[in-house]
PyMOL CGO cylinders between C-alpha atoms (Angstrom):
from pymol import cmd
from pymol.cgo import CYLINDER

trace = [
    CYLINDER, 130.77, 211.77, 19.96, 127.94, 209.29, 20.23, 0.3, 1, 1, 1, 1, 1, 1,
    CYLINDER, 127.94, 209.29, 20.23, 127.18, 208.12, 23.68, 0.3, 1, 1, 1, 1, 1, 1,
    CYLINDER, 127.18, 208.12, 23.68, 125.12, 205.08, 23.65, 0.3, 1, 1, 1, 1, 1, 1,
    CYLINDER, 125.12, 205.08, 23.65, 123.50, 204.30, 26.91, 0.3, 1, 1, 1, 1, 1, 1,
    CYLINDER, 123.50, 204.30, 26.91, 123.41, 200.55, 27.47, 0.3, 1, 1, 1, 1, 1, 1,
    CYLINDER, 123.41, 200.55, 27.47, 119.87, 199.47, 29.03, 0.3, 1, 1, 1, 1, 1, 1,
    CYLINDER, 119.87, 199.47, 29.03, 120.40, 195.91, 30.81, 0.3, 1, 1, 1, 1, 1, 1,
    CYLINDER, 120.40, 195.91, 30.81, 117.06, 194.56, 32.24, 0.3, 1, 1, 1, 1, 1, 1,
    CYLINDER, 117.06, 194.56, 32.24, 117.03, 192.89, 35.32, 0.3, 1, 1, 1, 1, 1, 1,
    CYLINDER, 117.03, 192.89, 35.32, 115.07, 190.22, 36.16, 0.3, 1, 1, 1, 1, 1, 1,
    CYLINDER, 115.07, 190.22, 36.16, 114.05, 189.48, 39.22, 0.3, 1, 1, 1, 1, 1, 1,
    CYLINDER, 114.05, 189.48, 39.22, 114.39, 185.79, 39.43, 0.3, 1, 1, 1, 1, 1, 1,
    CYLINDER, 114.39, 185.79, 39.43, 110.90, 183.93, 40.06, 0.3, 1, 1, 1, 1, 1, 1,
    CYLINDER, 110.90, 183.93, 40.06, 110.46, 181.09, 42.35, 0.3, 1, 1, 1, 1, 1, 1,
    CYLINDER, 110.46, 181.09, 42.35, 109.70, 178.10, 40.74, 0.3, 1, 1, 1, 1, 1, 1,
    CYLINDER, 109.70, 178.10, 40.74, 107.84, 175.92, 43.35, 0.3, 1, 1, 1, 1, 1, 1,
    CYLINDER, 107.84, 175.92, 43.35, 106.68, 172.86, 40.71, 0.3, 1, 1, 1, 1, 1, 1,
    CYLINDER, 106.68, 172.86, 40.71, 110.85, 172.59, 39.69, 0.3, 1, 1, 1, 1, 1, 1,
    CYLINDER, 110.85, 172.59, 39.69, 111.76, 172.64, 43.28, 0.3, 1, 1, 1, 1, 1, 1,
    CYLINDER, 111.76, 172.64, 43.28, 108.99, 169.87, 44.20, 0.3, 1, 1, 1, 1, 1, 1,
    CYLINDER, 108.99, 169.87, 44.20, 110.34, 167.94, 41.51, 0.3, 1, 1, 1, 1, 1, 1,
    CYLINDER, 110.34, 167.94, 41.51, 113.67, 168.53, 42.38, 0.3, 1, 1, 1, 1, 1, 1,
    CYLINDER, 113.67, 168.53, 42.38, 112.86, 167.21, 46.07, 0.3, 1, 1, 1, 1, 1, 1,
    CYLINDER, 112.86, 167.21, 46.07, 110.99, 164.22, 44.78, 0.3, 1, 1, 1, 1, 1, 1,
    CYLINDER, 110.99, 164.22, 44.78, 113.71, 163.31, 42.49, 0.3, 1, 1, 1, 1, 1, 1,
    CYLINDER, 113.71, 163.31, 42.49, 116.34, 163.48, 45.70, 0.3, 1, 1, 1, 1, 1, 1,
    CYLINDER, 116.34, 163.48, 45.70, 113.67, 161.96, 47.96, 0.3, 1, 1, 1, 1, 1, 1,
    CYLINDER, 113.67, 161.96, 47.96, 113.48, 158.88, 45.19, 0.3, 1, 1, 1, 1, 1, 1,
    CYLINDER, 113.48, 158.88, 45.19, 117.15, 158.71, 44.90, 0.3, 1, 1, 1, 1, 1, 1,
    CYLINDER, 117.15, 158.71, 44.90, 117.55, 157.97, 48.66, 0.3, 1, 1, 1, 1, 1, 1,
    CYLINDER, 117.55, 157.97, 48.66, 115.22, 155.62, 49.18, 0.3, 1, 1, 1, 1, 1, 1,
    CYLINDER, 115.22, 155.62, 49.18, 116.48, 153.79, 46.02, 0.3, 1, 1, 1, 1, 1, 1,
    CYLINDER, 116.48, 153.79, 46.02, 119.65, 153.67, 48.37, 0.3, 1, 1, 1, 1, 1, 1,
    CYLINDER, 119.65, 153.67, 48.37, 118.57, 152.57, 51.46, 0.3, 1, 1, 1, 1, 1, 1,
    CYLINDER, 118.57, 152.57, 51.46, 116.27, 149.98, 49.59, 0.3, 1, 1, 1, 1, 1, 1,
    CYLINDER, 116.27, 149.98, 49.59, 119.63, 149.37, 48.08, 0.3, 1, 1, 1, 1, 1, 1,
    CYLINDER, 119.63, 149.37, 48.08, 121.75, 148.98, 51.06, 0.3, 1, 1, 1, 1, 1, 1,
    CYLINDER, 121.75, 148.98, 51.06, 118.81, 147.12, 52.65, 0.3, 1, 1, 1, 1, 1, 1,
    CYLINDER, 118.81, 147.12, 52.65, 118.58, 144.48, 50.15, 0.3, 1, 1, 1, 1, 1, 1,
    CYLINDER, 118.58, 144.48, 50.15, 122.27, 143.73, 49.88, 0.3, 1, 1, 1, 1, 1, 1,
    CYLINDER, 122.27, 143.73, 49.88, 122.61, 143.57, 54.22, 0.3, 1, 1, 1, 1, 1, 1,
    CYLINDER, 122.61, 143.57, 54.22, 119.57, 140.84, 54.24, 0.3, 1, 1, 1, 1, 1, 1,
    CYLINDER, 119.57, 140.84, 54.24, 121.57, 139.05, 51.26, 0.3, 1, 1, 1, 1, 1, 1,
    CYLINDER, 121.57, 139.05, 51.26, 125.03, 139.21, 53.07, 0.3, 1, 1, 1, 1, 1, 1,
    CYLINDER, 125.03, 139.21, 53.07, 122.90, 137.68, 55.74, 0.3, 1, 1, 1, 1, 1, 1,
    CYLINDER, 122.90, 137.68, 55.74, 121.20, 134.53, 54.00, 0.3, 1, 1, 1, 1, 1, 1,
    CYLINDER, 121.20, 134.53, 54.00, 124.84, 134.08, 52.02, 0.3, 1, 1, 1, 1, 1, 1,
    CYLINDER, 124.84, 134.08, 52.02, 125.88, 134.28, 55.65, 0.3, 1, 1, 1, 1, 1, 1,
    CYLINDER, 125.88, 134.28, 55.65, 123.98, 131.46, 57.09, 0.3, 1, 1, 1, 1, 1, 1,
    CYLINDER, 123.98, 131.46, 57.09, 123.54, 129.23, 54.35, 0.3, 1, 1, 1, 1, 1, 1,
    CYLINDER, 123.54, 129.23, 54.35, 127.67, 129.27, 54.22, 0.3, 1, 1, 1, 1, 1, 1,
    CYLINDER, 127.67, 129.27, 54.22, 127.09, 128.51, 58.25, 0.3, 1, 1, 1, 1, 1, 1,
    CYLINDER, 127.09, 128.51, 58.25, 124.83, 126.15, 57.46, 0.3, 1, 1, 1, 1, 1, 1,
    CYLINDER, 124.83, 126.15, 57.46, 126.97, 123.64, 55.19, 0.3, 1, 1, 1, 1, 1, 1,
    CYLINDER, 126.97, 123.64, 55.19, 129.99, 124.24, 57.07, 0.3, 1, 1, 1, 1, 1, 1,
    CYLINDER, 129.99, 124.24, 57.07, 131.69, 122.54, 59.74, 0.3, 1, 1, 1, 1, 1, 1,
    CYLINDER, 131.69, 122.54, 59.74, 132.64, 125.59, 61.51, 0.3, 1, 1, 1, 1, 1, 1,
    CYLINDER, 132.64, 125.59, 61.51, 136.26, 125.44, 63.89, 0.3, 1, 1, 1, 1, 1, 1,
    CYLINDER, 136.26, 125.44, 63.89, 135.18, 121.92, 64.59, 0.3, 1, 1, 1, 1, 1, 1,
    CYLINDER, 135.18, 121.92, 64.59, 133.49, 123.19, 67.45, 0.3, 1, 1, 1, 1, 1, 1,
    CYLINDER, 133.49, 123.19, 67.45, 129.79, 122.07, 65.46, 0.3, 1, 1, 1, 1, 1, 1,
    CYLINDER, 129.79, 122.07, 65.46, 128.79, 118.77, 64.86, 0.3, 1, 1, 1, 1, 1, 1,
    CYLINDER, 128.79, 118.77, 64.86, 128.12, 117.95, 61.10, 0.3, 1, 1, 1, 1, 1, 1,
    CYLINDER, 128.12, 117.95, 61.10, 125.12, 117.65, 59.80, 0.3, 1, 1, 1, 1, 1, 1,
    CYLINDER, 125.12, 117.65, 59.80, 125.67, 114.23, 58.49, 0.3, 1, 1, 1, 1, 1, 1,
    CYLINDER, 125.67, 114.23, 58.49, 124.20, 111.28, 60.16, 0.3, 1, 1, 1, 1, 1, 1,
    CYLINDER, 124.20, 111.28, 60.16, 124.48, 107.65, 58.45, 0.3, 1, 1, 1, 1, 1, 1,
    CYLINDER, 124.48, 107.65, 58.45, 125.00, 103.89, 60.05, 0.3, 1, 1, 1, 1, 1, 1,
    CYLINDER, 125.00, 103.89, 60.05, 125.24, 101.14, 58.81, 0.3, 1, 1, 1, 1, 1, 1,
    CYLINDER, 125.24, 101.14, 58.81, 126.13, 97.93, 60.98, 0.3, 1, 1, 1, 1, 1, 1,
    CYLINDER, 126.13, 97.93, 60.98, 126.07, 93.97, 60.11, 0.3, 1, 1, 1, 1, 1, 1,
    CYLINDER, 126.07, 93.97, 60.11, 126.25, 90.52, 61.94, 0.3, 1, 1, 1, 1, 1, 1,
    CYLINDER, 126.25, 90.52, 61.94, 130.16, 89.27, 61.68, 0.3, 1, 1, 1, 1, 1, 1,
    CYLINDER, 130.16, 89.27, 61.68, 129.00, 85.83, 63.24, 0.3, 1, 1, 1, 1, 1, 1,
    CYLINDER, 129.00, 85.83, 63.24, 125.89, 83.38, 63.45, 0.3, 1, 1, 1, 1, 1, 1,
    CYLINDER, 125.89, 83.38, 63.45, 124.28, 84.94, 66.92, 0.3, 1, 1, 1, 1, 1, 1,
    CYLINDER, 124.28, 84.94, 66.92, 121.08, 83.55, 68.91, 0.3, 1, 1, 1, 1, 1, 1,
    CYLINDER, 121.08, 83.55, 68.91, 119.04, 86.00, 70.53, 0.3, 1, 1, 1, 1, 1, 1,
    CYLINDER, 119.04, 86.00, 70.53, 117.24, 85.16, 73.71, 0.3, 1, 1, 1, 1, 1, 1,
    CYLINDER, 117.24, 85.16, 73.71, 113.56, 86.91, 74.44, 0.3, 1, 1, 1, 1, 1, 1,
    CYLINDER, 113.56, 86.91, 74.44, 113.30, 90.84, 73.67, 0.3, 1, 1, 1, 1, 1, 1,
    CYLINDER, 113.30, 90.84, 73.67, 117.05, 90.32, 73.45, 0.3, 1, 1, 1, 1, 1, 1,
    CYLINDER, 117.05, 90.32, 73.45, 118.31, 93.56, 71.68, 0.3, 1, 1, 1, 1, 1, 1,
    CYLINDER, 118.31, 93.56, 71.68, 120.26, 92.68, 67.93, 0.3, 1, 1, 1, 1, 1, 1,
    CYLINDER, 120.26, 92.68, 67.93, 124.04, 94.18, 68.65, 0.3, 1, 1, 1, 1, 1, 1,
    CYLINDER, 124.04, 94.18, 68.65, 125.08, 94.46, 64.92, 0.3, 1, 1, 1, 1, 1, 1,
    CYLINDER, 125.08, 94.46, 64.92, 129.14, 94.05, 66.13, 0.3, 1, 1, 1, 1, 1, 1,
    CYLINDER, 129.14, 94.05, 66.13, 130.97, 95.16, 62.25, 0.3, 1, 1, 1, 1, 1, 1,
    CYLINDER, 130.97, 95.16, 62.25, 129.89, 98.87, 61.24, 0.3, 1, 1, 1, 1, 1, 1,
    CYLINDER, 129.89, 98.87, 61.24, 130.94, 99.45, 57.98, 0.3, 1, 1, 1, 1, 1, 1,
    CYLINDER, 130.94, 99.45, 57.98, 129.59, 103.11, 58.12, 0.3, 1, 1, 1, 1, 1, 1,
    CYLINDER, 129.59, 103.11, 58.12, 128.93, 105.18, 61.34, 0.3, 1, 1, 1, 1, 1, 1,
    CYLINDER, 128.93, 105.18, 61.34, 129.21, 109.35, 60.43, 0.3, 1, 1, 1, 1, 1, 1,
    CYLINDER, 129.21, 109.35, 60.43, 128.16, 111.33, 63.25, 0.3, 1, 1, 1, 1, 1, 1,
    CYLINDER, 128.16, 111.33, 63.25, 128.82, 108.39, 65.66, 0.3, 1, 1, 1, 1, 1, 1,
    CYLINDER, 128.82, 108.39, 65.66, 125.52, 107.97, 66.65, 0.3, 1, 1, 1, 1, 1, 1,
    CYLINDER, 125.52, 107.97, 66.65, 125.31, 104.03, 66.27, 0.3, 1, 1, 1, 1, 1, 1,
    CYLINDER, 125.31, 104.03, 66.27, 126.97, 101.70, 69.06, 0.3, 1, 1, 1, 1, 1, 1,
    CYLINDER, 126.97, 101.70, 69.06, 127.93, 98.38, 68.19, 0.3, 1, 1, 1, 1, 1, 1,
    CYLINDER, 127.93, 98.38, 68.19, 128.08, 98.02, 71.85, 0.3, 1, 1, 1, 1, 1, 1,
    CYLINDER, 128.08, 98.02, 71.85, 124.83, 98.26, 72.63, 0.3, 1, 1, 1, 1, 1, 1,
    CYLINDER, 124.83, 98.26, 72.63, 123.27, 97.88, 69.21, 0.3, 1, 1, 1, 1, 1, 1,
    CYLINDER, 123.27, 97.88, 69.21, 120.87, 101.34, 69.34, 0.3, 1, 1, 1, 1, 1, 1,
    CYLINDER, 120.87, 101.34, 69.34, 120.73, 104.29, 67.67, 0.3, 1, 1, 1, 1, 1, 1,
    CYLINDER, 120.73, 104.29, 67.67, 120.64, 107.64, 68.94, 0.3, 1, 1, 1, 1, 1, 1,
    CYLINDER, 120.64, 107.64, 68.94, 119.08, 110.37, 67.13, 0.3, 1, 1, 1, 1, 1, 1,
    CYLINDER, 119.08, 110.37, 67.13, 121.71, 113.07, 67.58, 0.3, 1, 1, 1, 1, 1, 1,
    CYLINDER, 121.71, 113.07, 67.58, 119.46, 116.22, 65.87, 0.3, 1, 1, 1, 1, 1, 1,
    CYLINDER, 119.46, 116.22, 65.87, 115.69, 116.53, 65.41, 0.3, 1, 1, 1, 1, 1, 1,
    CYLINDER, 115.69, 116.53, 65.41, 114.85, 115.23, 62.08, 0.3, 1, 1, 1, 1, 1, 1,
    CYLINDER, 114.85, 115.23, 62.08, 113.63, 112.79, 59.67, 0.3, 1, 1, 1, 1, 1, 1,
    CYLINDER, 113.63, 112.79, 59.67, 115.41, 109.47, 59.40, 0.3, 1, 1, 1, 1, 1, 1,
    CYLINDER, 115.41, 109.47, 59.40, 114.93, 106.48, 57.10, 0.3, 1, 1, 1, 1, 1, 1,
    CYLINDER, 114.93, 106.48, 57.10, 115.76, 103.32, 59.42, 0.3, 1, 1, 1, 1, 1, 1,
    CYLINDER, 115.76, 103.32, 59.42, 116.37, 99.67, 57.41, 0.3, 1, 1, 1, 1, 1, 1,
    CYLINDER, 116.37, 99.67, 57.41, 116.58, 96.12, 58.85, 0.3, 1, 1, 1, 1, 1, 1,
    CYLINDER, 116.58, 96.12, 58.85, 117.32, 93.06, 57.21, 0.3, 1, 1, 1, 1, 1, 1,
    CYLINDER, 117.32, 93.06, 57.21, 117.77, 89.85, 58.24, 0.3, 1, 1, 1, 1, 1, 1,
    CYLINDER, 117.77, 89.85, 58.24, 118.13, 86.28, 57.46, 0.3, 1, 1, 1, 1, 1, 1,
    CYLINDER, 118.13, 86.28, 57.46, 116.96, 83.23, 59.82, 0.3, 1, 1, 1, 1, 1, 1,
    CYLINDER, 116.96, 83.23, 59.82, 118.79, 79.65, 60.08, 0.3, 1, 1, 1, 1, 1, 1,
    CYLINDER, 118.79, 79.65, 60.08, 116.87, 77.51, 57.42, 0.3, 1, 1, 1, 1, 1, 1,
    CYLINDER, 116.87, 77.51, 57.42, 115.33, 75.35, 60.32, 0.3, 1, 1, 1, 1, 1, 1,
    CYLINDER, 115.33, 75.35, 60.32, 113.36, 78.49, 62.20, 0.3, 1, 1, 1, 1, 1, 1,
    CYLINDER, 113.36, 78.49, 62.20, 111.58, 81.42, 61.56, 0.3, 1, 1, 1, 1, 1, 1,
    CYLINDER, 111.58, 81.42, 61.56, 112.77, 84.37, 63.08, 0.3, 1, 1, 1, 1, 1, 1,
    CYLINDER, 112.77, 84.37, 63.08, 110.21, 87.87, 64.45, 0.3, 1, 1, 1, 1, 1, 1,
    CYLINDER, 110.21, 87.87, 64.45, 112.43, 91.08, 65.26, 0.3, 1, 1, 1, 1, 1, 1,
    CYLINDER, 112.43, 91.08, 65.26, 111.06, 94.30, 66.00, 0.3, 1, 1, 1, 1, 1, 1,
    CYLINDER, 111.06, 94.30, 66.00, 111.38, 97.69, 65.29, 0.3, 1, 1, 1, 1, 1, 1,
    CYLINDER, 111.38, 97.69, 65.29, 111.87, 99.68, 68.13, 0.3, 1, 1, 1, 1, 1, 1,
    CYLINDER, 111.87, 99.68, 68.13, 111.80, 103.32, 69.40, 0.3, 1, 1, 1, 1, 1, 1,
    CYLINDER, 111.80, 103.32, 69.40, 112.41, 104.23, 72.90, 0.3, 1, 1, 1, 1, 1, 1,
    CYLINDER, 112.41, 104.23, 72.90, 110.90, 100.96, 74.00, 0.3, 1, 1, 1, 1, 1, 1,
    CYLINDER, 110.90, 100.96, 74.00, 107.77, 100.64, 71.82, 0.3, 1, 1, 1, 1, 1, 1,
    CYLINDER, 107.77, 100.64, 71.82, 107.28, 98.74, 68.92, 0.3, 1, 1, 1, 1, 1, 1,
    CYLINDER, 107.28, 98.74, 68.92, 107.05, 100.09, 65.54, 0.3, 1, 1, 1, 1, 1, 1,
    CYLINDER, 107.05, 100.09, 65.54, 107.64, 96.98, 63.15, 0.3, 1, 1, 1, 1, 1, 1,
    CYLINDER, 107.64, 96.98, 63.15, 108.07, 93.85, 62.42, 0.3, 1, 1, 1, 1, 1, 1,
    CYLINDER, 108.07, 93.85, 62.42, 110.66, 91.98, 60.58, 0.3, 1, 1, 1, 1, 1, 1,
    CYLINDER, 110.66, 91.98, 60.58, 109.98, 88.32, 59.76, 0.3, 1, 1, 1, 1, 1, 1,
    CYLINDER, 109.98, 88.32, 59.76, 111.86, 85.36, 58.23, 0.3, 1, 1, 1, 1, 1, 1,
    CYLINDER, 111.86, 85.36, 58.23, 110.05, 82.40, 58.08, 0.3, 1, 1, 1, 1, 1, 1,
    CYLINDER, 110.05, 82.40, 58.08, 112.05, 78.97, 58.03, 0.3, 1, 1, 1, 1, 1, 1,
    CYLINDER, 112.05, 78.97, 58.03, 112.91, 77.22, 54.34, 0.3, 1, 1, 1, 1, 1, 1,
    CYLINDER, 112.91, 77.22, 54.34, 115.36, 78.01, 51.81, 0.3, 1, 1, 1, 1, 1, 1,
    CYLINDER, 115.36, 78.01, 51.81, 117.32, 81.38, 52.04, 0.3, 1, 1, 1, 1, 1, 1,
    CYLINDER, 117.32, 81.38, 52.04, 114.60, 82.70, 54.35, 0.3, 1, 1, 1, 1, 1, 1,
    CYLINDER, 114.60, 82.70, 54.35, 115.18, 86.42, 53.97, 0.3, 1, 1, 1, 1, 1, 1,
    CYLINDER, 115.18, 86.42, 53.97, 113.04, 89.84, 54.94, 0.3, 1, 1, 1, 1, 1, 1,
    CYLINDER, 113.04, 89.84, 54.94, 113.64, 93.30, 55.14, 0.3, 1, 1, 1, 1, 1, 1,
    CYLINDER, 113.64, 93.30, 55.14, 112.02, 96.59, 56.44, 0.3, 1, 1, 1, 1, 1, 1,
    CYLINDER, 112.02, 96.59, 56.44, 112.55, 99.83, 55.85, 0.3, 1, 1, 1, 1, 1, 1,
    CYLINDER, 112.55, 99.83, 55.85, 110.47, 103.28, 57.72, 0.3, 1, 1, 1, 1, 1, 1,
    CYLINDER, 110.47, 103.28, 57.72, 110.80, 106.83, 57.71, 0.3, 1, 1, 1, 1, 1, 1,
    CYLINDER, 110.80, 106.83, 57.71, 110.71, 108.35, 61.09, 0.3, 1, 1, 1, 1, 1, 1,
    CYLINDER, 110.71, 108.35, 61.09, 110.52, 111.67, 62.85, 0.3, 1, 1, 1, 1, 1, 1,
    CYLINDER, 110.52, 111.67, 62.85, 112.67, 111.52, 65.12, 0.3, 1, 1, 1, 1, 1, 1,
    CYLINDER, 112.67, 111.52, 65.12, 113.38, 114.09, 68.37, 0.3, 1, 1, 1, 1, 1, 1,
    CYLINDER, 113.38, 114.09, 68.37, 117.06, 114.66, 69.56, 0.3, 1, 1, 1, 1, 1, 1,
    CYLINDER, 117.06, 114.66, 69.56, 117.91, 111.67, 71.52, 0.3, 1, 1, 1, 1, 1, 1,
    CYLINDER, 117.91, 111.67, 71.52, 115.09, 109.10, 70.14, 0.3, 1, 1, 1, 1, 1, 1,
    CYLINDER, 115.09, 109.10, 70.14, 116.58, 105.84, 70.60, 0.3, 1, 1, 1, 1, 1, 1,
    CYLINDER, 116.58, 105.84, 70.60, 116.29, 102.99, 67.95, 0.3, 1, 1, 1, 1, 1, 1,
    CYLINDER, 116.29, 102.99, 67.95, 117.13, 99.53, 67.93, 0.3, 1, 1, 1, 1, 1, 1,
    CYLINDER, 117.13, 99.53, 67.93, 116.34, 96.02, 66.64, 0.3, 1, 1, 1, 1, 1, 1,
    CYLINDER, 116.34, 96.02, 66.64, 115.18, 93.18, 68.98, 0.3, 1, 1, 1, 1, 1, 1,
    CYLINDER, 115.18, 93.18, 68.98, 114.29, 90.00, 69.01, 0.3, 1, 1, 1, 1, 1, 1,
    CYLINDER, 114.29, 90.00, 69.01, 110.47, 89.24, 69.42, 0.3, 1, 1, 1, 1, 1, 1,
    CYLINDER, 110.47, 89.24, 69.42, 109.30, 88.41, 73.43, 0.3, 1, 1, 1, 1, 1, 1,
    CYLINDER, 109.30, 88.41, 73.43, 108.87, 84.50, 74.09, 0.3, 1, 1, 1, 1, 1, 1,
    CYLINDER, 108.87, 84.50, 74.09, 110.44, 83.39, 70.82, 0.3, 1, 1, 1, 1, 1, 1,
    CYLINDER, 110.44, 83.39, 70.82, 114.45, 82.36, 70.66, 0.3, 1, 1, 1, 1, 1, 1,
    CYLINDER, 114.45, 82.36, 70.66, 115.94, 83.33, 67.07, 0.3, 1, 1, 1, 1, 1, 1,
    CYLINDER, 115.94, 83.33, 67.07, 118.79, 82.33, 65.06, 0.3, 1, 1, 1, 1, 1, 1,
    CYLINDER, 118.79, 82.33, 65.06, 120.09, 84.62, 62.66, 0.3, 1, 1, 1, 1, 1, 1,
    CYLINDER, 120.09, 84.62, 62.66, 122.52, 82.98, 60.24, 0.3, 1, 1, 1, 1, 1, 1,
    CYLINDER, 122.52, 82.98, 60.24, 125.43, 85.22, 58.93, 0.3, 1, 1, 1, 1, 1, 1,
    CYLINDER, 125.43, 85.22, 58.93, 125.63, 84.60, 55.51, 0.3, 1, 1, 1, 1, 1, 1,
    CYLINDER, 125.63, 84.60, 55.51, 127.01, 87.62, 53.93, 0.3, 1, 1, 1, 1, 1, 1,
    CYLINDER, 127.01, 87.62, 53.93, 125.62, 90.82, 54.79, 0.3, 1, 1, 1, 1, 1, 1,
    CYLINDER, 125.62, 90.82, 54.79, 122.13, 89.66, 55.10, 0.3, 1, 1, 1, 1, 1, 1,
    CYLINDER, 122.13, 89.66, 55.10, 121.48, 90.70, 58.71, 0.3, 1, 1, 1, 1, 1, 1,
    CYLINDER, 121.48, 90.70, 58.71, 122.32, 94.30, 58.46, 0.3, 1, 1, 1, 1, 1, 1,
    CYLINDER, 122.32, 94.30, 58.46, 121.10, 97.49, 60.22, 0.3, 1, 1, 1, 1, 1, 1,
    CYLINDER, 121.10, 97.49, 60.22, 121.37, 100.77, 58.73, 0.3, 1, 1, 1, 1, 1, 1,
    CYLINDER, 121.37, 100.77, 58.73, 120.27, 104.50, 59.19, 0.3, 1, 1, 1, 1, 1, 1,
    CYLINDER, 120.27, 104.50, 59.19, 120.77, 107.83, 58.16, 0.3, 1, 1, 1, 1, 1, 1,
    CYLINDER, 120.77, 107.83, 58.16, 119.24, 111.81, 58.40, 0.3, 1, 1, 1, 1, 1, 1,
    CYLINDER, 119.24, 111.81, 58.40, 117.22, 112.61, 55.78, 0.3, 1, 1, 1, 1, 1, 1,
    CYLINDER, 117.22, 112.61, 55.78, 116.99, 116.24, 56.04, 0.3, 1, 1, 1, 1, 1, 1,
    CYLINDER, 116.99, 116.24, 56.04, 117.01, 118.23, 60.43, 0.3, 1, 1, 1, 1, 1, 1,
    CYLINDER, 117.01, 118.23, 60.43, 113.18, 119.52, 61.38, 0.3, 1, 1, 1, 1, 1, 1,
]
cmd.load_cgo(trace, "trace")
C-alpha cells in the first residue's frame, strides 16, 4: 500500500492596499456621479417647473400675462383744452387694463410696452395731442389741416405697475377729430414683464 501524503500550501492572503484604494475611488466616483445625477435632474424638475408656471394661467387665481388694447373714435368728438381723448369702441382689451371710460391705460405688470396713437383732424384745423404718462408729456401727435390730414406715433416704454397712459388734447388749442374709419385709434400692448 502506497500512502501518498497530500501537501496543500496555504497562503496567507496579502493585503492589497493599491486594489482597495482603487476599489474606494471607484465607489467614491460612483456616488458622486449619483448625487451629481440626482442633483441635476431636481434643478431641471425645477426650471420645467416654473417655466410650465410661467405660461400658465394657473386655477384662475393669476392674472395672464397678456396685455393688449386697442380702442377707436365711434363718432366725430371735439376736445376742449388738455381734455383727455376717451377712445369709446375697444375692439381689443386682454388683461382689461384700458377704460373706455376714462380713456387711460393702466400698466397692470412692470414691463415694456409699445404705445400707438393715430389720429385724423377735420380738414379745416390742425389738431396737437399728447402723449402722456402719469401727467407728463412724452409726445406729440400732430395733424395739420388740408386733405386727409393724418399722423401717427408710436413709443416703447418702460413702464412700472400702475403707470398710467393716455392721449390728450394739447393745452389752449380746441381740436376736432373727424371719425372717418378707424383713423383715430389708440392701441397698446406688453412687450415682454421686467
Amino acid at each position: 500500500m502506497i500512502n501518498t501524503v497530500l501537501h496543500i500550501n496555504t497562503v496567507k492572503p496579502t493585503l492589497d492596499i493599491s486594489y482597495l484604494y482603487t476599489a474606494a475611488l471607484k465607489v467614491l466616483n460612483m456616488v458622486l456621479i449619483g448625487i451629481l445625477l440626482s442633483l441635476l435632474l431636481s434643478v431641471s424638475d425645477s426650471l420645467y417647473i416654473q417655466s410650465v408656471q410661467t405660461f400658465q394661467y394657473v386655477g384662475q387665481k393669476e392674472k395672464p400675462l397678456a396685455v393688449a388694447f386697442n380702442a377707436i373714435l365711434s363718432k366725430d368728438t371735439t376736445l376742449g383744452s388738455k381734455e383727455v381723448v376717451k377712445y369709446d369702441s375697444v375692439l381689443t382689451n386682454v388683461g382689461g387694463a384700458y377704460r373706455p371710460s376714462t380713456g387711460i391705460f393702466t400698466a397692470p405688470y412692470k414691463g415694456i410696452y409699445t404705445i400707438s396713437c393715430s389720429l385724423m383732424s377735420h380738414p379745416s384745423n390742425s389738431v396737437h395731442l399728447d402723449i402722456m404718462k402719469n401727467g407728463k408729456k412724452l409726445s406729440i401727435v400732430y395733424s395739420a389741416s388740408g386733405t386727409n390730414p393724418h399722423s401717427a406715433q408710436t413709443q416703447q416704454l418702460l413702464l412700472n405697475k400702475g403707470d398710467r397712459v393716455w392721449i390728450q388734447n394739447r393745452s389752449g388749442n380746441k381740436a376736432s377729430l373727424h371719425d372717418h374709419g378707424s383713423y383715430n385709434l389708440f392701441s397698446g400692448a406688453l412687450i415682454t414683464k421686467v
